[in-house]
C-alpha positions, 0 to 999 in steps of 0.5 A: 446643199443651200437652197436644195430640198433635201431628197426623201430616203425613204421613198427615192423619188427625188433621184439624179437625172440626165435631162434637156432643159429648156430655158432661156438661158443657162443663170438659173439653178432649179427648173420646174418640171414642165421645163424639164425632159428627162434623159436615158444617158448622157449621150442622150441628153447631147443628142437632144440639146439644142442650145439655138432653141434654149435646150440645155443638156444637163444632170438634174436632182428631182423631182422635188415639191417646193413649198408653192406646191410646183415640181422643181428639179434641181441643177446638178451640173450642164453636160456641154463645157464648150457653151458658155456659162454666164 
């Protein structure tokens, strides 16, 4: 997991997530915390992307401290296969 911070096993706080993204597009592959909604399933987390206003359906890893101090959350896969990856 290059580039990941490694999740804490003794507190759980970093988990995997369904989420929307908000970015401009899909190229990045850790998000800060205020770009990130978190999602109850992934059914959710379709209903509410809405790729024409840059919302991404995802599965995220977070939240994670990065060394700056921000809440990052990390991409684990986008949820939508038809809108295309660059």
């Amino acid at each position: 997991m290059r580039g990941l911070v490694p999740p804490d096993p003794e507190t759980g706080v970093s988990t995997p997530n369904f989420a929307v993204v908000y970015m401009p597009g899909r190229t990045r592959k850790r998000f800060p915390a205020g770009c990130v909604q978190i999602m109850e399933d992934r059914e959710q987390a379709l209903a509410q992307s809405d790729p024409a206003a840059n919302q991404f359906a995802a599965r995220v890893l977070g939240p994670s401290k990065s060394s700056e101090g921000q809440y990052l959350y990390y991409l684990l896969e986008w949820l939508d296969p038809t809108i295309p990856v660059p």
